[in-house]
VOTORLO-379740 format. One record per residue: residue in three letters; x, y, z of N, C-alpha, C in turn. Coordinates in nm, 2 decimals. Layout:
BEGIN
<site rest="ALA" n_x="X" n_y="Y" n_z="Z" ca_x="X" ca_y="Y" ca_z="Z" c_x="X" c_y="Y" c_z="Z"/>
...
! end
This chain:
BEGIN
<site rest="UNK" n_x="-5.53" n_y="0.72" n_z="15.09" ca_x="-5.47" ca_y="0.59" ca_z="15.12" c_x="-5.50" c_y="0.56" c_z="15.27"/>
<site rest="UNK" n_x="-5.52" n_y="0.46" n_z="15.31" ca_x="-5.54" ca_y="0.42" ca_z="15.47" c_x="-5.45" c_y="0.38" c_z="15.47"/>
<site rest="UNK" n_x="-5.43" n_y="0.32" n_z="15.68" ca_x="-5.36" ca_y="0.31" ca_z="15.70" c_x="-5.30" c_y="0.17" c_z="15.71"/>
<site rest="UNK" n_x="-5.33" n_y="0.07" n_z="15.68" ca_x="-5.32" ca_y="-0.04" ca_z="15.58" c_x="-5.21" c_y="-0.07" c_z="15.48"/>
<site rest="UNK" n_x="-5.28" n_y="0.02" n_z="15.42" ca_x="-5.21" ca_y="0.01" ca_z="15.28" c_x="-5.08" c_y="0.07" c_z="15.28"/>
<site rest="UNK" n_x="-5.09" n_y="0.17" n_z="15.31" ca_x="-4.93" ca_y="0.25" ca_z="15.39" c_x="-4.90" c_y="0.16" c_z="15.49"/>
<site rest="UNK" n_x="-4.88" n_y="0.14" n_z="15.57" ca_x="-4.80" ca_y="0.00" ca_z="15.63" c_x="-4.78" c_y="-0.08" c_z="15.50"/>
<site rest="UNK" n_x="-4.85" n_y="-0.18" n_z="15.44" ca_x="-4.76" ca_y="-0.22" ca_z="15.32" c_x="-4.69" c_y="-0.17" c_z="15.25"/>
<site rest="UNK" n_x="-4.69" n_y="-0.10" n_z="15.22" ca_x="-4.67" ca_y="0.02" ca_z="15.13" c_x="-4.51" c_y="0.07" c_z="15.22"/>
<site rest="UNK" n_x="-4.48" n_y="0.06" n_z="15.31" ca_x="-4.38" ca_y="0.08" ca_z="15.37" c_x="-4.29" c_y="-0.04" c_z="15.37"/>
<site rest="UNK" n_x="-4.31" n_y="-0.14" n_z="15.45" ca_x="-4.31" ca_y="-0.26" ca_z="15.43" c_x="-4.25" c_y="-0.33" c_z="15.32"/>
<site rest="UNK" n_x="-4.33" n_y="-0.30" n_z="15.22" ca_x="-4.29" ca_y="-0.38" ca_z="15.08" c_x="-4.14" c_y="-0.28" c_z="15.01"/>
<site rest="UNK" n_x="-4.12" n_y="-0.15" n_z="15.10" ca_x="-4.00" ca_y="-0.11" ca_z="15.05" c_x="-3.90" c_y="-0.12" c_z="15.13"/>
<site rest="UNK" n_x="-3.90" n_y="-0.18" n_z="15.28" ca_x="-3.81" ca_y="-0.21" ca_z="15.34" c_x="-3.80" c_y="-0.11" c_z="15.50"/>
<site rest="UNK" n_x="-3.90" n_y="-0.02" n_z="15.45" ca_x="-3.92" ca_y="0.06" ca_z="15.55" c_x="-4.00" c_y="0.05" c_z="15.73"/>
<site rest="UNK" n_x="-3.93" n_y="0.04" n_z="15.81" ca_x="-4.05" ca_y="0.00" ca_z="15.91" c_x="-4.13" c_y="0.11" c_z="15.94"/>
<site rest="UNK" n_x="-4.28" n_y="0.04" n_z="15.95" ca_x="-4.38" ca_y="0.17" ca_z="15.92" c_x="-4.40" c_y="0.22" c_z="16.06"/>
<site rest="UNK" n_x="-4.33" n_y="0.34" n_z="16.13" ca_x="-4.39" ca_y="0.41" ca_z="16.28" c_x="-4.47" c_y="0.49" c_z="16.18"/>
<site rest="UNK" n_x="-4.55" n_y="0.57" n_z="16.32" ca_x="-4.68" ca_y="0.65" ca_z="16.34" c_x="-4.60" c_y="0.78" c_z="16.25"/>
<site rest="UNK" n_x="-4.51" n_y="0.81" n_z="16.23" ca_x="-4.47" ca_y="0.96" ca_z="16.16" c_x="-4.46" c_y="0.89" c_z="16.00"/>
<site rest="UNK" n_x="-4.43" n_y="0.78" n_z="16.01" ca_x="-4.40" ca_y="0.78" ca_z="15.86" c_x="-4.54" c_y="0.72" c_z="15.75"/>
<site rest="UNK" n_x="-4.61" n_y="0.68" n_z="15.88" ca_x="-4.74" ca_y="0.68" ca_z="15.80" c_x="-4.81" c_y="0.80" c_z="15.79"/>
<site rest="UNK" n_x="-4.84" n_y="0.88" n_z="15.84" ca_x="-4.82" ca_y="1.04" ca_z="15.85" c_x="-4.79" c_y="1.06" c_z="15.72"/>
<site rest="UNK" n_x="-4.66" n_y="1.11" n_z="15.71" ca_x="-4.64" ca_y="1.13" ca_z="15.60" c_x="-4.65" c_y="1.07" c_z="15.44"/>
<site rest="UNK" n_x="-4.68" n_y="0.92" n_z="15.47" ca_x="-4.74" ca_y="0.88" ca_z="15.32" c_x="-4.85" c_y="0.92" c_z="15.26"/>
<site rest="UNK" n_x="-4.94" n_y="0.95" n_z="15.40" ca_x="-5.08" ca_y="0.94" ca_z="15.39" c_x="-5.08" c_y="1.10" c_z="15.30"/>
<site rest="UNK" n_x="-5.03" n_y="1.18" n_z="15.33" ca_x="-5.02" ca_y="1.32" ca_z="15.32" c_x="-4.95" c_y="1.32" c_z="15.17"/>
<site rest="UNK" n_x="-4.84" n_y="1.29" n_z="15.12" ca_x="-4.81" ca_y="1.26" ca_z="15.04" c_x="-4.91" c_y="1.19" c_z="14.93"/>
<site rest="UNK" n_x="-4.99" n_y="1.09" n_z="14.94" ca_x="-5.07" ca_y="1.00" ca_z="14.86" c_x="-5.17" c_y="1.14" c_z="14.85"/>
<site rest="UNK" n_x="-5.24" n_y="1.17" n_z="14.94" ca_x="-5.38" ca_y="1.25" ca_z="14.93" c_x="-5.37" c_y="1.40" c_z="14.84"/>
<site rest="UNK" n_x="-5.20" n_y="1.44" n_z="14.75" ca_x="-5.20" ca_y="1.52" ca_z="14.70" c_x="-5.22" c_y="1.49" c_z="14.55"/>
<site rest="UNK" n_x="-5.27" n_y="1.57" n_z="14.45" ca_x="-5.28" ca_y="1.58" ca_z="14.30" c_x="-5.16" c_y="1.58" c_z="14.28"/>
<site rest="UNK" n_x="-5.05" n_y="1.65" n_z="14.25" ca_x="-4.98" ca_y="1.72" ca_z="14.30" c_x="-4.85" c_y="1.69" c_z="14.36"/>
<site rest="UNK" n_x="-4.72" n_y="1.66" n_z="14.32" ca_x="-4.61" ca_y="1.73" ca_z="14.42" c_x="-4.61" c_y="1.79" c_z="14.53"/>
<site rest="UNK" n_x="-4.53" n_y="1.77" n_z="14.63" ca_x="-4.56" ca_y="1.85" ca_z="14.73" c_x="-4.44" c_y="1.91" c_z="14.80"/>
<site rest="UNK" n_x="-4.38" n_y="2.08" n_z="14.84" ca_x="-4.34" ca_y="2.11" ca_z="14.86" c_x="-4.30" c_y="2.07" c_z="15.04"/>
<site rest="UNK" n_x="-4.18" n_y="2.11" n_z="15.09" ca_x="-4.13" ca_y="2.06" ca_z="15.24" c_x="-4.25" c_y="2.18" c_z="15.27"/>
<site rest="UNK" n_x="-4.28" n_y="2.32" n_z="15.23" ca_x="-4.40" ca_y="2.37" ca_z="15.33" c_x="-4.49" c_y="2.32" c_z="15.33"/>
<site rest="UNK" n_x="-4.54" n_y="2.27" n_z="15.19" ca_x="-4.73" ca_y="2.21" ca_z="15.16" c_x="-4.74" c_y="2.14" c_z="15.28"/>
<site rest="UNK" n_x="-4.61" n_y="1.99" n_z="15.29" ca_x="-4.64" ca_y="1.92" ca_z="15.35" c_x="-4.63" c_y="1.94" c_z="15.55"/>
<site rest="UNK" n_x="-4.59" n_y="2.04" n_z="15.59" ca_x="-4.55" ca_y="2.14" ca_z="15.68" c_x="-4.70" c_y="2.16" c_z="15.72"/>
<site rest="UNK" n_x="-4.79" n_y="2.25" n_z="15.60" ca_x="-4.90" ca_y="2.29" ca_z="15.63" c_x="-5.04" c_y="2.18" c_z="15.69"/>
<site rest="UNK" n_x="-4.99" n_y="2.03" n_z="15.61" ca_x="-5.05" ca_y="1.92" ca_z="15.59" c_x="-5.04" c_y="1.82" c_z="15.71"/>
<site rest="UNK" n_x="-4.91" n_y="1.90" n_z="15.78" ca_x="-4.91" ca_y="1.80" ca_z="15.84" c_x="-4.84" c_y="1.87" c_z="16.04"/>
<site rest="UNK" n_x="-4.94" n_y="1.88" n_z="16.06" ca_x="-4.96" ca_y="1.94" ca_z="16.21" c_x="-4.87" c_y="1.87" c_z="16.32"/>
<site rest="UNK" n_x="-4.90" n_y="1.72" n_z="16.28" ca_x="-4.86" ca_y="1.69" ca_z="16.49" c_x="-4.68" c_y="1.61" c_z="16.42"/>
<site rest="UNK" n_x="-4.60" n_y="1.66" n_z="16.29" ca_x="-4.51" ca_y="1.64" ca_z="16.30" c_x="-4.39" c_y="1.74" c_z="16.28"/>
<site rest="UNK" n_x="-4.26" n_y="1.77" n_z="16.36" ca_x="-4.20" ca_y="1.92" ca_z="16.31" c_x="-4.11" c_y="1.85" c_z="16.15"/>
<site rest="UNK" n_x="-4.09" n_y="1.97" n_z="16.14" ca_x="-4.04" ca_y="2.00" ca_z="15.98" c_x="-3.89" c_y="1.86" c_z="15.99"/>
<site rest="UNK" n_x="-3.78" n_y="1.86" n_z="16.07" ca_x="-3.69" ca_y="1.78" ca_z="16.11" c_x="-3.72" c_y="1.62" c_z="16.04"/>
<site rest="UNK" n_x="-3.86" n_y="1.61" n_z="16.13" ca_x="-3.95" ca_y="1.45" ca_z="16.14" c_x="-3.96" c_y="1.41" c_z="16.00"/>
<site rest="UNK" n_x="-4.07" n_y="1.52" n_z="15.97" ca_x="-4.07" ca_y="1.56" ca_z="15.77" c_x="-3.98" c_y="1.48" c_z="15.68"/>
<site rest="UNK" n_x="-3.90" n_y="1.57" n_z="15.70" ca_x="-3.74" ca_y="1.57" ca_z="15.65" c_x="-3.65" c_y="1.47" c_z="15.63"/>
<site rest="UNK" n_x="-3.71" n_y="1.38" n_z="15.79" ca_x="-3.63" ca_y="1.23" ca_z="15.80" c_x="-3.69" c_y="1.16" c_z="15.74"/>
<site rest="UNK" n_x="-3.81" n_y="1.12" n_z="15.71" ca_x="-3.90" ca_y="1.04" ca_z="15.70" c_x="-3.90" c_y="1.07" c_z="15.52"/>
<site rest="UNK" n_x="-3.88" n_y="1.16" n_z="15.46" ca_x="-3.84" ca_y="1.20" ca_z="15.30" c_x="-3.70" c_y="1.11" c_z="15.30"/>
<site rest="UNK" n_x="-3.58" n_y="1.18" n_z="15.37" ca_x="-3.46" ca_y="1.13" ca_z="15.33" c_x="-3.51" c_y="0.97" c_z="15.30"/>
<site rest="UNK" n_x="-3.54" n_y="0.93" n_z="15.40" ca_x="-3.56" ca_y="0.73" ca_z="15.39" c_x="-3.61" c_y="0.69" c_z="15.31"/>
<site rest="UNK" n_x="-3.73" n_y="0.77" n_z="15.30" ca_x="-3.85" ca_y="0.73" ca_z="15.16" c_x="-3.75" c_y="0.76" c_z="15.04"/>
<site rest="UNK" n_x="-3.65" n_y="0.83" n_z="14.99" ca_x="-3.55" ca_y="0.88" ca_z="14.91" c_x="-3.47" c_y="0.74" c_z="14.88"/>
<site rest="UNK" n_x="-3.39" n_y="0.70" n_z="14.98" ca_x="-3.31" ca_y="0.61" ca_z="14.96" c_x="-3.36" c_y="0.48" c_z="14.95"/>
<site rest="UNK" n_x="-3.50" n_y="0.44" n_z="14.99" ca_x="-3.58" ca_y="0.34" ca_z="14.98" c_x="-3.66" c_y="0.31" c_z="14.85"/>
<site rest="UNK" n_x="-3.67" n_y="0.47" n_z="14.78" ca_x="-3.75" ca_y="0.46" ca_z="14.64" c_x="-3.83" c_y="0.43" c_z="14.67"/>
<site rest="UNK" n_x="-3.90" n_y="0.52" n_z="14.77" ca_x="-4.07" ca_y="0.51" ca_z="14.76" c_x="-4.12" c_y="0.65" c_z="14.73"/>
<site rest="UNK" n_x="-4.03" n_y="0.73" n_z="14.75" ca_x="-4.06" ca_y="0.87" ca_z="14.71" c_x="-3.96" c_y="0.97" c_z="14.59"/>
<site rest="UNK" n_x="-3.95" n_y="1.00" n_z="14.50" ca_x="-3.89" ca_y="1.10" ca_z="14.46" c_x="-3.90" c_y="1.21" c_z="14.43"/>
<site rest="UNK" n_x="-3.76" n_y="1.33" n_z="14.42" ca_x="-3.79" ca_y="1.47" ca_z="14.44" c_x="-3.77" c_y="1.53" c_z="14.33"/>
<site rest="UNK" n_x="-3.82" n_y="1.66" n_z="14.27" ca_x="-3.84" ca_y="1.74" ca_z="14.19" c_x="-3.74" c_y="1.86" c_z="14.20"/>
<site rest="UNK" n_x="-3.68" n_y="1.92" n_z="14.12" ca_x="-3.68" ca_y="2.11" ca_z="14.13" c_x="-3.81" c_y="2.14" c_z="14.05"/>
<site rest="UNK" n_x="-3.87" n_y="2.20" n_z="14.12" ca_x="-4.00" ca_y="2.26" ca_z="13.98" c_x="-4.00" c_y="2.35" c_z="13.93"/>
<site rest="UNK" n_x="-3.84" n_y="2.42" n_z="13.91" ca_x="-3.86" ca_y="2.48" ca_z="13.80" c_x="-3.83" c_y="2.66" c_z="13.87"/>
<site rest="UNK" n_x="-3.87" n_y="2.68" n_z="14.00" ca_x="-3.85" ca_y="2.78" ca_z="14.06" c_x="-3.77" c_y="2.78" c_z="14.17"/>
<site rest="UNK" n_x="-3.66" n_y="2.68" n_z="14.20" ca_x="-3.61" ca_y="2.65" ca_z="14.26" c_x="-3.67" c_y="2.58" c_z="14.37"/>
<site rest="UNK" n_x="-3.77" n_y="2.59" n_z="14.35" ca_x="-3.80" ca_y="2.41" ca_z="14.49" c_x="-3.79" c_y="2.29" c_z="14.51"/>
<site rest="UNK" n_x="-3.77" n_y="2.23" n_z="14.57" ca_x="-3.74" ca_y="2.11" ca_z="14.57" c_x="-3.92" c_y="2.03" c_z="14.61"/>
<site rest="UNK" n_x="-3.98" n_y="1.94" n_z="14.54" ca_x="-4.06" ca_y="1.86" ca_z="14.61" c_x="-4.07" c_y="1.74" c_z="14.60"/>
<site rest="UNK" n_x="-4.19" n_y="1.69" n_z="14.66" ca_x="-4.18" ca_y="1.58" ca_z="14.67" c_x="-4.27" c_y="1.43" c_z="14.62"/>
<site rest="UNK" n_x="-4.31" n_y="1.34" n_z="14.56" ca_x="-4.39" ca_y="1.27" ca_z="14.53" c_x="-4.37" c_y="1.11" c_z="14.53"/>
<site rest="UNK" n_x="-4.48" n_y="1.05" n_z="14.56" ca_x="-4.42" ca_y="0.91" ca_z="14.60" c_x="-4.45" c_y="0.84" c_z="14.41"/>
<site rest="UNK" n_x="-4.33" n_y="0.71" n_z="14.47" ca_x="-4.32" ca_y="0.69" ca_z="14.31" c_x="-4.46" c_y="0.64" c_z="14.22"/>
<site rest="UNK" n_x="-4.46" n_y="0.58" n_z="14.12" ca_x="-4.61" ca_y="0.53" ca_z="14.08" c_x="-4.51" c_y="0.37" c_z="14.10"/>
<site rest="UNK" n_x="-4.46" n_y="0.31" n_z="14.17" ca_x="-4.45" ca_y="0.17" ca_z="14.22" c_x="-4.56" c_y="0.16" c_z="14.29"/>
<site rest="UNK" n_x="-4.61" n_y="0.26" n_z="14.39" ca_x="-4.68" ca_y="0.22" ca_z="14.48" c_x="-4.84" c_y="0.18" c_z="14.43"/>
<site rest="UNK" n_x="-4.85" n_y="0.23" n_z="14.32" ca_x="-5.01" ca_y="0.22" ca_z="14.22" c_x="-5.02" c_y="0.08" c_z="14.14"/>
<site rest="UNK" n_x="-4.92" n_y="0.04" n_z="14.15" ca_x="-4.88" ca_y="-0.19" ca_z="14.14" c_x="-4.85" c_y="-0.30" c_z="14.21"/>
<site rest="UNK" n_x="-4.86" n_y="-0.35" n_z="14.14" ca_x="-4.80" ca_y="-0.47" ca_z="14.23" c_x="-4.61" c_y="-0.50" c_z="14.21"/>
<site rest="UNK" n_x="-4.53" n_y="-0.43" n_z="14.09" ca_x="-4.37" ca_y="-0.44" ca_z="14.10" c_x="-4.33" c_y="-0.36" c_z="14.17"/>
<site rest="UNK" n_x="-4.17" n_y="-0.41" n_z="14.17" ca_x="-4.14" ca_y="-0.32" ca_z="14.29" c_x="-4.06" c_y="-0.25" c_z="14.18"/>
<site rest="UNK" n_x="-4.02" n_y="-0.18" n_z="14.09" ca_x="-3.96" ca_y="-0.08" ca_z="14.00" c_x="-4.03" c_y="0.04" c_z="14.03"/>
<site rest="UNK" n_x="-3.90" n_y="0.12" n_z="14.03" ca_x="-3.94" ca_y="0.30" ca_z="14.03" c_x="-3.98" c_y="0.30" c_z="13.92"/>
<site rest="UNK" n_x="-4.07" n_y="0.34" n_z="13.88" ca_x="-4.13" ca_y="0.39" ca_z="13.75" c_x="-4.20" c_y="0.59" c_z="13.77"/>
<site rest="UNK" n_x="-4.15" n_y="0.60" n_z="13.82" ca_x="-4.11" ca_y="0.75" ca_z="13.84" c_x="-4.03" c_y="0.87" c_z="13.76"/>
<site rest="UNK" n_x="-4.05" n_y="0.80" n_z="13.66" ca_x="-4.02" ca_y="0.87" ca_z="13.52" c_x="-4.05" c_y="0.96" c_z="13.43"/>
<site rest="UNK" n_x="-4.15" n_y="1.04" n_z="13.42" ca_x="-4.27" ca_y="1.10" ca_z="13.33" c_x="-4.24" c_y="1.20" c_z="13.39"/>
<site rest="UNK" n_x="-4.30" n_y="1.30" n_z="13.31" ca_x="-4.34" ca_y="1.46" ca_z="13.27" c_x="-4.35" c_y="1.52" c_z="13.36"/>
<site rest="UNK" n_x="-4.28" n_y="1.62" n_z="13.41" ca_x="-4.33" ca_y="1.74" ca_z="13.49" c_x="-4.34" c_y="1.83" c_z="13.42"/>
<site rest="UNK" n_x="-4.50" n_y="1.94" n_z="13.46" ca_x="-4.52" ca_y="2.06" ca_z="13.38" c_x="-4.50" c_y="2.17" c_z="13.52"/>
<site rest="UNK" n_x="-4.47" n_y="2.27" n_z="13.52" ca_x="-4.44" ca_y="2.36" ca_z="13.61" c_x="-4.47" c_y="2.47" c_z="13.53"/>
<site rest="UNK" n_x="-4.61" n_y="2.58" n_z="13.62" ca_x="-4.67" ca_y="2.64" ca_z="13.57" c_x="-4.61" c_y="2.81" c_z="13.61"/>
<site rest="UNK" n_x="-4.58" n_y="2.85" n_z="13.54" ca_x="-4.46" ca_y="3.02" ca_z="13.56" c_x="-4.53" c_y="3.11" c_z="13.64"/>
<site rest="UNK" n_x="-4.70" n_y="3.05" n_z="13.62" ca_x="-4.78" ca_y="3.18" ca_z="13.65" c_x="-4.82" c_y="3.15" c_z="13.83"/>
<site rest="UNK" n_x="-4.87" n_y="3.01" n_z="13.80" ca_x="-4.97" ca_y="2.99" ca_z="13.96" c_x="-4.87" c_y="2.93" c_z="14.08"/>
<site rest="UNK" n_x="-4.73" n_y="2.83" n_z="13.99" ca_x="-4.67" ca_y="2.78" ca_z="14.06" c_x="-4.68" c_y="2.68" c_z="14.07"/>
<site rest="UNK" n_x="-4.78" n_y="2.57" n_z="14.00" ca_x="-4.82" ca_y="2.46" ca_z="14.04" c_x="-4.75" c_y="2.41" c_z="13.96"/>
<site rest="UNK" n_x="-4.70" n_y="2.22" n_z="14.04" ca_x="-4.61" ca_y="2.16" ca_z="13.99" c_x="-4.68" c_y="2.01" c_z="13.92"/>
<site rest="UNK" n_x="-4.75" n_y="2.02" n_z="13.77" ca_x="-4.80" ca_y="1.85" ca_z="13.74" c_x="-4.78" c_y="1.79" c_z="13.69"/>
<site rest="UNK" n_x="-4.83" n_y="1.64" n_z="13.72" ca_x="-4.75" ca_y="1.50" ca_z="13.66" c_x="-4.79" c_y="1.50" c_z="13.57"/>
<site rest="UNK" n_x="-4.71" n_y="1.47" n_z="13.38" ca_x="-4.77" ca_y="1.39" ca_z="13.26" c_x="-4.74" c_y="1.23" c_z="13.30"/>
<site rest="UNK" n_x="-4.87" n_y="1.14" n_z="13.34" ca_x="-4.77" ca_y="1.04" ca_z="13.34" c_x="-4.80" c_y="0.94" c_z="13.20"/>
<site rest="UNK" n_x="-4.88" n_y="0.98" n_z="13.15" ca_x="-4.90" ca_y="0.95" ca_z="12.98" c_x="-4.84" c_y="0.99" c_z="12.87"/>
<site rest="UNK" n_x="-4.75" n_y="1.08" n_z="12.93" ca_x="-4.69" ca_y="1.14" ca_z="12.79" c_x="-4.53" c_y="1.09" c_z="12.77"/>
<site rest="UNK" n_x="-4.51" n_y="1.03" n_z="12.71" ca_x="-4.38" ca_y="0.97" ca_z="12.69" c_x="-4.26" c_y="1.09" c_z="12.71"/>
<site rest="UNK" n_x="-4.14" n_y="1.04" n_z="12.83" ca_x="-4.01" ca_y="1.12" ca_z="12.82" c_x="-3.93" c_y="1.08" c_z="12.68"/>
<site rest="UNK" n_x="-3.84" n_y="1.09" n_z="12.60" ca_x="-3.82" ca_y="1.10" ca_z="12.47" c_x="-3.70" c_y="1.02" c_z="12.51"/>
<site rest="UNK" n_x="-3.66" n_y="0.90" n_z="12.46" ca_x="-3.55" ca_y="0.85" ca_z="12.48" c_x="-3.42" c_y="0.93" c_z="12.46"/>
<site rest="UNK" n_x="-3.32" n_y="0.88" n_z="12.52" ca_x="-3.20" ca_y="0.98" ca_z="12.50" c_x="-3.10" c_y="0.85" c_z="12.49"/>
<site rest="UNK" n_x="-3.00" n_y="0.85" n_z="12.44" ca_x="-2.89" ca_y="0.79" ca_z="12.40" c_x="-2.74" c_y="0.83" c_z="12.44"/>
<site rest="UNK" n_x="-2.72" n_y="0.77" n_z="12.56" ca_x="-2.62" ca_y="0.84" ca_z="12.62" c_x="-2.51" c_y="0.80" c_z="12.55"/>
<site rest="UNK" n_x="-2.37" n_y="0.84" n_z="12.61" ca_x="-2.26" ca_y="0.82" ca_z="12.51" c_x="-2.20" c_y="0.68" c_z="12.61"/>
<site rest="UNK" n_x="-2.12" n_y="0.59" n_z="12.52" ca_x="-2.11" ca_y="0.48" ca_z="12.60" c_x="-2.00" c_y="0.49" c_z="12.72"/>
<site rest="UNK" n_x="-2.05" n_y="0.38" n_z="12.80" ca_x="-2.04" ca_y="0.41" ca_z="12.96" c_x="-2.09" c_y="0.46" c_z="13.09"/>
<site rest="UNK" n_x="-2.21" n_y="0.54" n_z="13.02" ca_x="-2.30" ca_y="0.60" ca_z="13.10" c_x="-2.41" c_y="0.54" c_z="13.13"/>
<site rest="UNK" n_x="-2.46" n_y="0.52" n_z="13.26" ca_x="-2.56" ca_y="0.48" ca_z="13.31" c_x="-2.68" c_y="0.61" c_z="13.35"/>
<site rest="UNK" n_x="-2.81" n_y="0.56" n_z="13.31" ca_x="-2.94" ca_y="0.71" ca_z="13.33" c_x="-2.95" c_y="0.57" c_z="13.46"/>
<site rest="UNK" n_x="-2.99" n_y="0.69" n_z="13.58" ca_x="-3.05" ca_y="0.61" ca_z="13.69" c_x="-3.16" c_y="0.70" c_z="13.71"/>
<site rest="UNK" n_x="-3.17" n_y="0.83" n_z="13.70" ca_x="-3.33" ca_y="0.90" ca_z="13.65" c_x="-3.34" c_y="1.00" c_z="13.55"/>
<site rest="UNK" n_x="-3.47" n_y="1.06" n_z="13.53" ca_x="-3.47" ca_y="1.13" ca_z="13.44" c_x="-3.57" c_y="1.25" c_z="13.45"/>
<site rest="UNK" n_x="-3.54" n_y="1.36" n_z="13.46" ca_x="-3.64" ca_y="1.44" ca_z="13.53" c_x="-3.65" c_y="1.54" c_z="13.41"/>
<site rest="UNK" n_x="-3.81" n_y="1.56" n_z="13.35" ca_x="-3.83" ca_y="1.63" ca_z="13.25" c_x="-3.93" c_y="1.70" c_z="13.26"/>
<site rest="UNK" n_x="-3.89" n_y="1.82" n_z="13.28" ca_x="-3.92" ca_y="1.99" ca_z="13.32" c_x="-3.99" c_y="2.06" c_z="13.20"/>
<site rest="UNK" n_x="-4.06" n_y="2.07" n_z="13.16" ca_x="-4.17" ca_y="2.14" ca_z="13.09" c_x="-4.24" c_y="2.25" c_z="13.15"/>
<site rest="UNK" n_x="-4.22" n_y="2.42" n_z="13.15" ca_x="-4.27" ca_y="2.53" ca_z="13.21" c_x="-4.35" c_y="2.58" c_z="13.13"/>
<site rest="UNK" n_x="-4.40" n_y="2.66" n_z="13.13" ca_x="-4.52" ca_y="2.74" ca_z="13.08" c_x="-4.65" c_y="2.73" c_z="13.12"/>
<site rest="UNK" n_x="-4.75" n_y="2.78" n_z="13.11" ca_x="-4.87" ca_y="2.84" ca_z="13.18" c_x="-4.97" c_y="2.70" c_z="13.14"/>
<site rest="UNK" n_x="-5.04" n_y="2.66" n_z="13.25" ca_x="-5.16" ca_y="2.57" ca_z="13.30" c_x="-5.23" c_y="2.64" c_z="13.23"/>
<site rest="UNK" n_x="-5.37" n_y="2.55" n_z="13.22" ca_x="-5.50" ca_y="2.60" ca_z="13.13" c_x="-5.56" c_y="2.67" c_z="13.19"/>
<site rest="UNK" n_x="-5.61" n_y="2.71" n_z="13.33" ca_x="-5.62" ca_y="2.79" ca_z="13.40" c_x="-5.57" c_y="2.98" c_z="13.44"/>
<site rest="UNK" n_x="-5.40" n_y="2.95" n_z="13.42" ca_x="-5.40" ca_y="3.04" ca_z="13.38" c_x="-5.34" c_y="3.08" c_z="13.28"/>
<site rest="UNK" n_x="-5.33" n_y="3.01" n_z="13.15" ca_x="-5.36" ca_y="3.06" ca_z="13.01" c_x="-5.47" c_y="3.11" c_z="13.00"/>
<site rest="UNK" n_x="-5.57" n_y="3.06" n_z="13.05" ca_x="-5.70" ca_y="3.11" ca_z="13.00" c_x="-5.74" c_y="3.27" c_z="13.08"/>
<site rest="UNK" n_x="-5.65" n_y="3.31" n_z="13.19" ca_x="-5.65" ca_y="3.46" ca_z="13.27" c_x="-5.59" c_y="3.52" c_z="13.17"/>
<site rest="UNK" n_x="-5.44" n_y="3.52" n_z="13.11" ca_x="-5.41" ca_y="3.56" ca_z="13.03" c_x="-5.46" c_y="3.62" c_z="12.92"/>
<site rest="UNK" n_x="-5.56" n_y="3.57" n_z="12.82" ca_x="-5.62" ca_y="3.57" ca_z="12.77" c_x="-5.66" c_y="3.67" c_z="12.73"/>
<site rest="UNK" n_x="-5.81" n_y="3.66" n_z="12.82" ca_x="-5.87" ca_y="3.78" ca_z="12.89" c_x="-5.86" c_y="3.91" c_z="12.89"/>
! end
């Protein structure tokens, strides 16, 4: 993602875009992937972990980014798929697979989460659905 588009991309969520927080989208967008507070630590050199950290909280409360447990106790991180349209809705909804073996945390975003029917009075404001077991990769070591 350039740095453009992140400025809008900030912008259109209310966010004012400084030099750290474009940083960090950019780094965020450029992953497959979730991204852990170290990945992005590793990813990202000229900011300390603190900057990181602020610049997630806002993206948090602004719903430009939301976080995961993946399953091993981590927490990470991924920006919503609002930013892949033109509405402004979180649609940040869909499938997480979290793999037991390699660690790696991936998006289904084609695979439907399964409606649920809450009991009345309850509001769903998200829905995080955790699916573990072994990636094709290393199912396929397994194997072997």
């Amino acid at each position: 993602m350039d740095e453009t588009t992140c400025v809008k991309l900030l912008e259109r969520h209310g966010i004012k875009p400084t030099s750290n927080r474009i940083v960090v989208v950019k780094a965020l967008a450029a992953e497959e992937h979730p991204s852990s507070m170290t990945e992005l630590e590793e990813a990202i050199l000229t900011i300390d972990k603190s900057g990181i950290s602020r610049s997630l909280a806002l993206f948090r409360e602004h719903h430009l980014v939301h976080a995961i447990e993946d399953g091993d106790g981590n927490v990470k991180y991924e920006l919503c798929m609002s930013h892949r349209g033109d509405n402004d809705d979180d649609d940040d909804m869909h499938v997480h697979f979290y793999c037991e073996c390699c660690h790696q945390t991936f998006c289904f975003y084609d695979t439907p989460i399964p409606h649920i029917l809450l009991p009345q009075g309850f509001v769903r404001k998200a829905t995080n659905y955790m699916v573990k077991g072994l990636c094709p990769s290393c199912a396929r070591k397994q194997t072997k």
